[in-house]
C-alpha positions in Angstrom: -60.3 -105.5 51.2 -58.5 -105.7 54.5 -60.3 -107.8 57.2 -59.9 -107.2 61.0 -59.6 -109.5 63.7 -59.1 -109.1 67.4 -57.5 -112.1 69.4 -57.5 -112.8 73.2 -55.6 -114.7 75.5 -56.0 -117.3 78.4 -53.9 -119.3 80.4 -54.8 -121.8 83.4 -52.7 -125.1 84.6 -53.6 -129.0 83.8 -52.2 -131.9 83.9 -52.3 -134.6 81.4 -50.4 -138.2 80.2 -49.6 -139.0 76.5 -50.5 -143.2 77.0 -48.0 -144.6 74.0 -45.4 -141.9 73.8 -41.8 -143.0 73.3 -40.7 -139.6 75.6 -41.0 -138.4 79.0 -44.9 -137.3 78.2 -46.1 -140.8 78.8 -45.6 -139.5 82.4 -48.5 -137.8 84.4 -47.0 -133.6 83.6 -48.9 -130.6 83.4 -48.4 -127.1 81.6 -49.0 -123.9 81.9 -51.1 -123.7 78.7 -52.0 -120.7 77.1 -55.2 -120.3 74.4 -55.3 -117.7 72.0 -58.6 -117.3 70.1 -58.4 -115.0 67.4 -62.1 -114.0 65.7 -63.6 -111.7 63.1 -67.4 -110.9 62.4 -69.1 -112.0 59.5 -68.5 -108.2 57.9 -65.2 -108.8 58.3 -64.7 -105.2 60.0 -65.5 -103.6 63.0 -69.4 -102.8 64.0 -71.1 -99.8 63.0 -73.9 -99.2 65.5 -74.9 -100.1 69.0 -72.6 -100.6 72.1 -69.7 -102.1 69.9 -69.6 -99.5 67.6 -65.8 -99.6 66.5 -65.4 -102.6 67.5 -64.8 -106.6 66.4 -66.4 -107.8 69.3 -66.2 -106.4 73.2 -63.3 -108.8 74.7 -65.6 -109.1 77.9 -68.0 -111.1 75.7 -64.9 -113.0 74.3 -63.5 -113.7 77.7 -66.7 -114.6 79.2 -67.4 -117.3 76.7 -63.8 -119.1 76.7 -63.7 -118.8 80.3 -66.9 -120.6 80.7 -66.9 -123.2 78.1 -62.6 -123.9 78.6 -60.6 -122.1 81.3 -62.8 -122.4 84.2 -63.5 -126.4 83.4 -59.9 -127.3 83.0 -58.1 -125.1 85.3 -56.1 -126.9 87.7 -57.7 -130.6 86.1 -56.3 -133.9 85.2 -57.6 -134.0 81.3 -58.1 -137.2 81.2 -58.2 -139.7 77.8 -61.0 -142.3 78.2 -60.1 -144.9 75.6 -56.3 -144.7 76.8 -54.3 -147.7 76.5 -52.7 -147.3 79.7 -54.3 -148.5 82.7 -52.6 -146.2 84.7 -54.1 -143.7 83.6 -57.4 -145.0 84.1 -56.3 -145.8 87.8 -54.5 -142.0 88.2 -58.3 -140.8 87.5 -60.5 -143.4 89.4 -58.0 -142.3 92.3 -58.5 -138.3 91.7 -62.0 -138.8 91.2 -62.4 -141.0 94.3 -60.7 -138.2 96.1 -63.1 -135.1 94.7 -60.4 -134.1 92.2 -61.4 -132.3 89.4 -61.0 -134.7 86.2 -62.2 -133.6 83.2 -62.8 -137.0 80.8 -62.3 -136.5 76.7 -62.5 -139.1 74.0 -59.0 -138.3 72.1 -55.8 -138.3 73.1 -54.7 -135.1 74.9 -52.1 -133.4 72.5 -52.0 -129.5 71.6 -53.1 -130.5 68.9 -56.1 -132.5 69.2 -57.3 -129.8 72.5 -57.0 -127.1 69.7 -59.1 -129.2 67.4 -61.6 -130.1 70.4 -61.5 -126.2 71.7 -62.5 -124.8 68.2 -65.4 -127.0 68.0 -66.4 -125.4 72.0 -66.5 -122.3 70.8 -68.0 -122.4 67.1 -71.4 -122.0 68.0 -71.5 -119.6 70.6 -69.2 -117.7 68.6 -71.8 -117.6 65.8 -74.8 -116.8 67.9 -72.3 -113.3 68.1 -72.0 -112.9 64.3 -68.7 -114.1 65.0 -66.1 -116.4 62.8 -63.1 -118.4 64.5 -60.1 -117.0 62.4 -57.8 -119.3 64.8 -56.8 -120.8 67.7 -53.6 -121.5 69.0 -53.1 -123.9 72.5 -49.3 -123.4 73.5 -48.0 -125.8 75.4 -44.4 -124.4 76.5 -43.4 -120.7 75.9 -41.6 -122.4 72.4 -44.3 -124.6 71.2 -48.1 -124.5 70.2 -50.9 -126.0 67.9 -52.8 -123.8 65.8 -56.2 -124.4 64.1 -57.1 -122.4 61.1 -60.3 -121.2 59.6 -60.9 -120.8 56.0 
């Protein structure tokens, strides 16, 4: 049986430093990153009754939930690693922050990869409280180059 999934996008701009990296992302950078979230409803197929009807899920309640727990908290933000190895990067955001700078503060080390990881885990719940399953997310971070996390 064929299963049906809707997916919406997001974009917003942050900054971030990779403390360790051998390349030029040991520097303080930012993206443009762009978040797809791709879910399905526990049926698997589109609802059958109510204001829905035909429908996954309504992308306002989609975007209203990954704006509020992700875009709107790290747009235009210094995501910042709090067990970094680099002092400068502490410094960077005792200096933002001492300056009323929007810093966001996480406890891994700001790759796609780990925000997709981190992201997913955001949204799980509220998701479910929906009747909704994460099928995947993808954070890209250039036009040529994302991190996708899968569900089962």
């Amino acid at each position: 049986m064929s299963q049906i999934s809707v997916t919406k996008s997001f974009s917003w701009d942050m900054s971030h430093m990779l403390a360790g990296h051998q390349g030029q992302c040991k520097n303080l950078h930012g993206h443009t990153y762009q978040l797809e979230v791709e879910v399905v409803n526990k049926a698997g197929q589109v609802q059958e009754v109510g204001p829905a009807r035909g429908m996954v899920v309504d992308f306002k309640d989609l975007k209203n939930i990954v704006k509020d727990k992700i875009v709107n908290r790290l747009d235009h933000a210094f995501l910042y690693w709090s067990k970094s190895t680099a002092d400068v990067e502490h410094q960077i955001a005792q200096l933002l922050q001492e300056n009323d700078r929007k810093v966001v503060e996480v406890d891994f080390r700001p790759t796609a990869e780990n925000m997709a990881q981190h992201f997913w885990e955001l949204l799980e719940n509220d998701l479910q409280e929906l009747g909704l399953k994460l099928a995947a997310i993808r954070v890209w971070e250039t036009e040529t180059s994302y991190a996708e996390v899968r569900g089962e």
